[in-house]
C-alpha positions as CSV (number, residue, x, y, z in Angstrom):
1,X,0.0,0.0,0.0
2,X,1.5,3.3,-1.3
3,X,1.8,5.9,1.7
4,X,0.5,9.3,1.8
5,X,3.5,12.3,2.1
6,X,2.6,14.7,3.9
7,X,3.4,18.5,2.5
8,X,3.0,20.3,5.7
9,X,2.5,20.1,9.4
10,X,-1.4,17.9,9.9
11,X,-3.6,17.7,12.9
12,X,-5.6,14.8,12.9
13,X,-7.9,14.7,15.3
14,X,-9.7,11.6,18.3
15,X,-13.0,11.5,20.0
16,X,-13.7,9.1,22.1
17,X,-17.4,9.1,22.3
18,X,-18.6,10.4,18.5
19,X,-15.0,9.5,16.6
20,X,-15.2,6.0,14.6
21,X,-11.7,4.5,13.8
22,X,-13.7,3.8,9.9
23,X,-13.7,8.0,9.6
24,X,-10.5,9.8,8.2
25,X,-9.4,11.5,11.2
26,X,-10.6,14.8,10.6
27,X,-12.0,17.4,12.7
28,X,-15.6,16.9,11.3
29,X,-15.0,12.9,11.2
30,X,-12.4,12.1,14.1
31,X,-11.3,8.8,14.7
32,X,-12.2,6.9,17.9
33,X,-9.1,5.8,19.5
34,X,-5.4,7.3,20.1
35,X,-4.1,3.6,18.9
36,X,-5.9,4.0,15.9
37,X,-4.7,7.4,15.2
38,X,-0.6,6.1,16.1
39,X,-1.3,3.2,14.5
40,X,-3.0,4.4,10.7
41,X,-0.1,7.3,11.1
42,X,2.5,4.6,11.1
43,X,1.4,2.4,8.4
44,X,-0.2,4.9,6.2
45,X,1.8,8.1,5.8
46,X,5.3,9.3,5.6
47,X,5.5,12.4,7.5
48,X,8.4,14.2,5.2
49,X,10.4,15.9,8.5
50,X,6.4,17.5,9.3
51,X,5.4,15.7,12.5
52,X,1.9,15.1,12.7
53,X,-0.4,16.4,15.8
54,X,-3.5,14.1,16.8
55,X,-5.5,16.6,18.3
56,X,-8.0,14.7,21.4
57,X,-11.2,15.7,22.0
58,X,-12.6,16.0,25.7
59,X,-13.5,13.0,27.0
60,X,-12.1,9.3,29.0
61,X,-9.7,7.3,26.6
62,X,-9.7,4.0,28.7
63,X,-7.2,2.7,26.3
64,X,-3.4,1.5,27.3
65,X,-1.4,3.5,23.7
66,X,1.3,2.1,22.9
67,X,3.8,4.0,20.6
68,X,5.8,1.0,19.0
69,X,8.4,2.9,16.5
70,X,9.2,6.3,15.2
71,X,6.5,7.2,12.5
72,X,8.2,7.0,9.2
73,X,9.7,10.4,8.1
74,X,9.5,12.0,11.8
75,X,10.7,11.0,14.9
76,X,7.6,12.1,16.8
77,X,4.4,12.5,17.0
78,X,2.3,15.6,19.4
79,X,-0.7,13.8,21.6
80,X,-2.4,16.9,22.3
81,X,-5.6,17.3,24.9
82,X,-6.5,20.6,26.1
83,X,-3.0,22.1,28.7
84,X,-5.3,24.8,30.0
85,X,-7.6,22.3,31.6
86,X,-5.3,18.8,31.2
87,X,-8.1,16.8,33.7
88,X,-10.5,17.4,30.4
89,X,-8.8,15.1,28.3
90,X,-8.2,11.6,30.2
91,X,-6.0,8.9,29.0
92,X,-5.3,5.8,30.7
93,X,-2.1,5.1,30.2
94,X,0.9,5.9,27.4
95,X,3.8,3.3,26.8
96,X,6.5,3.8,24.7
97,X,9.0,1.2,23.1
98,X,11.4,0.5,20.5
99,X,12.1,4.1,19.4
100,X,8.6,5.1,19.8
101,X,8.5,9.1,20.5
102,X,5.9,11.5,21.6
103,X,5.3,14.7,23.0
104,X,2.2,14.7,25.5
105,X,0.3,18.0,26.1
106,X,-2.5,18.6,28.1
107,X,-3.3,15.5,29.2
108,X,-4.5,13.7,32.5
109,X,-3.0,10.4,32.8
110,X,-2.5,7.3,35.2
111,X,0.3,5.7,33.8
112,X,3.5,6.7,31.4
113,X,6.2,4.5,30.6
114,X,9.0,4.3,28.1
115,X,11.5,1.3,27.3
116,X,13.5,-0.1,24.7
117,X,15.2,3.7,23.5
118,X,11.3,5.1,23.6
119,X,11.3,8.4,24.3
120,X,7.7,10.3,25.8
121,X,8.1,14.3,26.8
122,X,5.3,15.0,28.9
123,X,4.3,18.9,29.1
124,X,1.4,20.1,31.1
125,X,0.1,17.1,31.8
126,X,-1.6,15.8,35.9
127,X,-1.3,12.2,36.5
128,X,-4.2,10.9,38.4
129,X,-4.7,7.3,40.2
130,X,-6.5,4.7,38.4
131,X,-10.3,4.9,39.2
């Protein structure tokens, strides 16, 4: 499957509750899950030096993301919630491995975890207990 350059810096964008992993991703039709959005990134586009932001809606993501490599053609991706009010946008938990890297903004999470030369730069973020 041919990938799809990017010519510029993308948001793409998640909601939890009326996102569906079969929509593209954007902000009218946003995907469902954060794994779908790292995972359709990595097999599906070559981010030409333009790292991509996948823009999260308010809302619970009760999903463990893992970040398995560095997207082709950028070494990161931005996981962005909402830093003025991080406790808005909650995600479970955020593991990365293998080269994986991610900057996470604005996000309230239980659990971060990197391994394996993965690399996650949290900013403005609250970690919370696991309800």
């Amino acid at each position: 499957m041919a990938r799809t350059t990017l010519s510029g810096v993308v948001t793409f964008h998640v909601d939890p509750v009326n996102g569906s992993d079969a929509y593209p991703g954007g902000p009218a039709a946003p995907w469902r899950t954060i794994q779908y959005a790292h995972d359709k990134l990595l097999r599906s586009y070559d981010c030409a030096s333009f790292p991509p932001t996948v823009q999260l809606a308010a809302g619970v993501y009760d999903e463990d993301v893992v970040i398995a490599t560095h997207l082709v053609g950028a070494h990161l991706m931005l996981i962005k919630g909402d830093p003025d009010a991080p406790g808005s946008v909650q995600v479970r938990s955020v593991f990365a491995t293998d080269y994986g890297c991610a900057v996470l903004q604005g996000l309230s999470l239980t659990h971060v975890d990197a391994s394996q030369f993965g690399i996650l730069d949290v900013d403005r973020c609250e970690f919370r207990a696991y309800a």
